[in-house]
C-alpha positions as CSV (number, residue, x, y, z in Angstrom):
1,X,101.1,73.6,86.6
2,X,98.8,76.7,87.2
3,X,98.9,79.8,86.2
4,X,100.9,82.6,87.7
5,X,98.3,85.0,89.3
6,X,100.4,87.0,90.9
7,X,101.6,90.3,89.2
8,X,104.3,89.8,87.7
9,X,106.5,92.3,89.5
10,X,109.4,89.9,90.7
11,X,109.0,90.1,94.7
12,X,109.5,87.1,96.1
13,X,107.5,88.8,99.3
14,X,104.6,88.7,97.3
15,X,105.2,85.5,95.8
16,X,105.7,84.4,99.8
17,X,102.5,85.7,100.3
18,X,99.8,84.4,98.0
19,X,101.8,80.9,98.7
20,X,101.6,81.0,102.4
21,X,97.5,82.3,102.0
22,X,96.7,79.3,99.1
23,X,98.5,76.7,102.3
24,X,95.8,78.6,105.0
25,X,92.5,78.0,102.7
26,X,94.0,74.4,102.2
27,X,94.3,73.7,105.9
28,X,91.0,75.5,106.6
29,X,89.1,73.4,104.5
30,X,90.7,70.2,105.6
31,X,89.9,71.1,108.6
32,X,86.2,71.8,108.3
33,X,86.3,68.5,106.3
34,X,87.7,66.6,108.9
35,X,84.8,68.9,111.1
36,X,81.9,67.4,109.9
37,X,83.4,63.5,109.3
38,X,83.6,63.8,113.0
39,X,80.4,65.0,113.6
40,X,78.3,63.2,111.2
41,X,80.2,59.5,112.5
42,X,80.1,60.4,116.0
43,X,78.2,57.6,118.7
């Protein structure tokens, strides 16, 4: 597994939070994946 790059200070509200931004970047490059497959195959 990775790293932990969190400090280590034992809040699971900041624990909640780099896990719940990681998830954003994920679905916003899927996204812009997905984006341009559409575009480039378009008829």
């Amino acid at each position: 597994m990775m790293p932990d790059e969190t400090p280590n200070d034992g809040s699971d509200g900041s624990r909640f939070r780099t896990t719940l931004i990681r998830v954003i970047i994920v679905q916003v490059i899927a996204l812009g994946l997905l984006l341009l497959l559409q575009l480039r195959y378009q008829p």
